[in-house]
C-alpha positions, 0 to 999 in steps of 0.5 A: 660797600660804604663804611658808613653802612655799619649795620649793613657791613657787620650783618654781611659781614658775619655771614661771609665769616661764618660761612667761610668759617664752616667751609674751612670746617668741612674741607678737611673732612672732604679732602679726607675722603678725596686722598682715599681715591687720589695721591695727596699731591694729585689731589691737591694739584687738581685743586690748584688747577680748578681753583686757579681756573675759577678764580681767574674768571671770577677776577676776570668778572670782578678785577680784570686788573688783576690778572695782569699784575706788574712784577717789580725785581724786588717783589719777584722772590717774595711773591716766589716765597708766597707761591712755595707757601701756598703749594706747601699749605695745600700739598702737606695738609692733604698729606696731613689727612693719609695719617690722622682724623679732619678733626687732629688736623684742623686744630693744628692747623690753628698754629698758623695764626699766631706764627703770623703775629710773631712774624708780623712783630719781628718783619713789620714791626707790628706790637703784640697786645696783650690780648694776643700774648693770652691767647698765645699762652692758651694754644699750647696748654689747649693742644696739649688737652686736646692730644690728651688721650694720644701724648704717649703716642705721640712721642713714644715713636714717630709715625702715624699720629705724630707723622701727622701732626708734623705734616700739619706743623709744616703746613702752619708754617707754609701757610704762615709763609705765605700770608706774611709774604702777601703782607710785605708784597701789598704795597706793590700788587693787589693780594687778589694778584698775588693769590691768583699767582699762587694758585696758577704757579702751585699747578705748574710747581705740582704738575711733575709729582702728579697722576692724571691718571688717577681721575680715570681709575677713581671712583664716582665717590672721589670725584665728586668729593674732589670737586666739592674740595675745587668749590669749597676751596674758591668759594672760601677764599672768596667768601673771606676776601668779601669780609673783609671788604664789608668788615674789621679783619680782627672781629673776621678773623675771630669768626675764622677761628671756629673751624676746629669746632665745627669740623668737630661737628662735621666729622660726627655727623657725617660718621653717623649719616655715611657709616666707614667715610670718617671716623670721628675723633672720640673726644674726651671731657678734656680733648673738648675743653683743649679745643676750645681753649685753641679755638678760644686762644686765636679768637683773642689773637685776631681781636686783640690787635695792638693797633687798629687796622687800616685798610690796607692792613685789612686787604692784605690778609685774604689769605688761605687756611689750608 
């Protein structure tokens, strides 16, 4: 699509991020009803196997190039750190889900992104405008609102909710690892290659602390939830590579920042329309206002870049968010 179609590119564009945006709102609540049938790491294994499967022909169709990538030595353990980033992000999120509510984990998820701009300004040498260091200084007084009803829980003893919320910490930081590895690796391999690679190599990395048998012994239910997690997964990253191909990464991933919200949304409806599936989250006056100030905090984290993006900037961040 040519750059100079603006109008076409922020209109296609907007509607690739938003749908990204609410298929990342969706997917924990999915996964959350998939982990009650299938082991986290199984889950998350046949996720790896059917996404790595679907993205592979896609590539096939759209960028045959890819699936053959040439590895140099020097790019052979940064692409490693990109593989254990990806199988880390996918098995501790769905881990994340067997302790606490889709809307919990979505919304510490949103630690990712500023541990990708601080690592790009240590690594790459990238400034920090002064948009991001607000948005920054809004995520933890944002968490801590959201958590408002839960902070003596919290720390008073380690399990359940805050068993949780370390998992989907770790998860942040995998995700992180793996999106600041794309980045280094963009010079050598094209970050289709590199997800693809990861996708493939995280079905073998999980296949030993997998249950294959489960998919026999699983309800009707759990099989179609974990199919549309296998779907949701490969049409999101799609979806997100496609805007960002179309339009700016900073105004996408200001888009990409309202999964919290609409996960929010999601999980109430779906309490109301299937009674026992998912439990929503009982916010408060407060918990809305924190989850909007994190929600707020990464929007101005992808506008205010300290430079403007050049394209191979754009293309490096088609990273995954669970």
């Amino acid at each position: 699509m040519n750059q100079s179609d603006s109008g076409l590119n922020w209109k296609a564009g907007l509607a690739l991020s938003l749908f990204t945006a609410i298929l990342w709102g969706f997917l924990p609540v999915i996964v959350k009803g998939a982990v009650v049938d299938f082991d986290p790491f199984t889950a998350t294994w046949f996720r790896f196997a059917g996404a790595s499967a679907l993205f592979g022909l896609w590539l096939a169709h759209r960028c045959p190039e890819a699936l053959v990538p040439q590895i140099s030595k020097a790019s052979a353990l940064t692409l490693l750190l990109a593989v254990l980033g990806m199988s880390g992000n996918f098995s501790l999120y769905a881990l994340s889900l067997k302790y606490q509510s889709p809307t919990v984990t979505q919304t510490v998820m949103q630690l990712g992104p500023p541990i990708i701009f601080i690592g790009g300004a240590v690594l790459f040498k990238e400034r920090i405008g002064w948009l991001q260091w607000l948005g920054l200084a809004a995520l933890l007084p944002g968490l801590a609102l959201f958590f408002n009803t839960r902070l003596e829980e919290i720390f008073s003893s380690f399990g359940g909710q805050s068993l949780g919320i370390v998992f989907t910490a770790m998860s942040a930081c995998s995700f992180a690892t793996y999106s600041l590895s794309q980045k280094s690796l963009m010079r050598s391999l094209r970050p289709e290659s590199v997800l693809f690679i990861a996708l493939l190599c995280g079905t073998f990395i999980l296949l030993p602390f997998t249950d294959i048998t489960e998919l026999a012994r699983a309800s009707a239910t759990g099989i179609v939830l974990l199919v549309l997690a296998i779907f949701n997964t490969i049409l999101a990253f799609v979806c997100f590579g496609e805007a960002l191909r179309v339009w700016t990464a900073s105004r996408v991933g200001a888009i990409v920042a309202l999964p919290p919200l609409i996960c929010v949304v999601a999980t109430h409806f779906v309490s109301m329309a299937i009674p026992g599936y998912v439990q929503p989250e009982g916010l408060n006056t407060l918990s809305i206002l924190g989850a909007a100030l994190v929600v707020c905090g990464c929007m101005m984290g992808a506008l205010g870049r300290g430079k403007a993006p050049t394209k191979e900037d754009d293309d490096a961040e088609m990273a995954p968010m669970e």
